[in-house]
N, C-alpha and C positions, 0 to 999 in steps of 0.2 A: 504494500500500500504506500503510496508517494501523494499526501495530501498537501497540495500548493493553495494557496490565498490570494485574492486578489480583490482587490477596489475596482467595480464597473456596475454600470447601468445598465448592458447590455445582454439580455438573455432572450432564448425562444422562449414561445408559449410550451413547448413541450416538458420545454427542462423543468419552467416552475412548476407546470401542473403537475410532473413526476414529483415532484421534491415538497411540493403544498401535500398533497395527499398521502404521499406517505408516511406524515403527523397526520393525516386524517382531517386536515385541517380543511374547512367548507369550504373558505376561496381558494382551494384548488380547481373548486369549479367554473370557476372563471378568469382560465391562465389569461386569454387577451386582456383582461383588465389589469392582470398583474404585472404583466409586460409593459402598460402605460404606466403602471404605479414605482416601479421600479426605477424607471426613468424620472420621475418625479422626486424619489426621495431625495435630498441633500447627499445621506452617506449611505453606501450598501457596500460592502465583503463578502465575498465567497469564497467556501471552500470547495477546492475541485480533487477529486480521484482521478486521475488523468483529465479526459476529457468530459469524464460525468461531475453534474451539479450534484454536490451530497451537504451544502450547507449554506445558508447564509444569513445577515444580520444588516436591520434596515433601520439607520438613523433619521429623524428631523432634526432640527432646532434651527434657536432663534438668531445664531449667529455671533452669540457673545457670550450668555450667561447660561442658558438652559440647552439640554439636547435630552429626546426623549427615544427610545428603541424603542420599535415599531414591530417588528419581527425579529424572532430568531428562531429558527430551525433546522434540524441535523438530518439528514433519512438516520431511521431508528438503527440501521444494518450499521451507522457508524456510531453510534452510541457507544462514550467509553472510551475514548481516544481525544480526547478535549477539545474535540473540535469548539465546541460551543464554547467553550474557557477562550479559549485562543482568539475566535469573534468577538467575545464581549471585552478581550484584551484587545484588541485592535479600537472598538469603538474607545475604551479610556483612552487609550492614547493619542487620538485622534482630538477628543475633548479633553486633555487635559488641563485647560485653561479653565475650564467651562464651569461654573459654581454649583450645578446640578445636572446628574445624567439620573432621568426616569425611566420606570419601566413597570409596568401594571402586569403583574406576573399570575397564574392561573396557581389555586393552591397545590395545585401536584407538584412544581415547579420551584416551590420559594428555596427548598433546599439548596436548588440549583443556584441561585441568584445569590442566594446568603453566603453563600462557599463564593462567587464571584465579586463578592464586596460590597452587597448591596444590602440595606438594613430595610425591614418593615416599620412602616409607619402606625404608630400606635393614632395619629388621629385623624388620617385620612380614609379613604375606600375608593376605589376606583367604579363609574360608572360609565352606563355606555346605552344608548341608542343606535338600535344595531340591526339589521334582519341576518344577518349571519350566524350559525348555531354553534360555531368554532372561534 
């Protein structure tokens, strides 16, 4: 296994929709939007298996004080080799200026995030208006 990184905007509708579903994640169902969305973010990383998409991690922010991750996903086949550690290493360093990197984490998940530096808020909650089931 030879897993490289990279910074781009530029993916198929196939890759994402491979790599969205395979978290099971609902907007896999609509790779063409994610392909616009992609291109929209500010900051995205990928992690590649050769020439396959098996990860990537999708920033906004506002350009000075806050950045918030937007996605992050591994195919589960690579779970366990930190790929995900190593994304969310890339976005710190990217914002290391930055006074606040957010991320609205799904409870299965906080483990994951706690172990990458990030503390739960004891007085907020995350909300969302969504039609999305994932």
């Amino acid at each position: 296994m030879n897993i490289t990184y990279k910074e781009t905007h530029d993916f198929s509708s196939e890759e994402l929709e491979r790599l969205f579903l395979s978290v099971e994640w609902s907007s896999g169902h609509f790779p063409d939007k994610l392909v616009i969305a992609m291109k929209n973010f500010k900051t995205v990383f990928s992690a590649w298996d050769e020439d396959k998409l098996i990860g990537l991690i999708c920033a906004m922010d506002d350009g000075i004080m806050n950045a918030y991750v937007h996605y992050l996903l591994v195919n589960p086949d690579y779970h366990g080799n930190t790929i995900g550690r190593t994304l969310v290493g890339l976005v710190q360093q990217k914002y290391k200026e930055y006074l606040r990197i957010a991320v609205i984490a799904y409870n299965d998940e906080l483990e994951f995030y706690k172990n990458c530096g990030f503390i739960k808020s004891d007085n907020a909650s995350p909300m969302f208006i969504t039609s999305l089931w994932t």
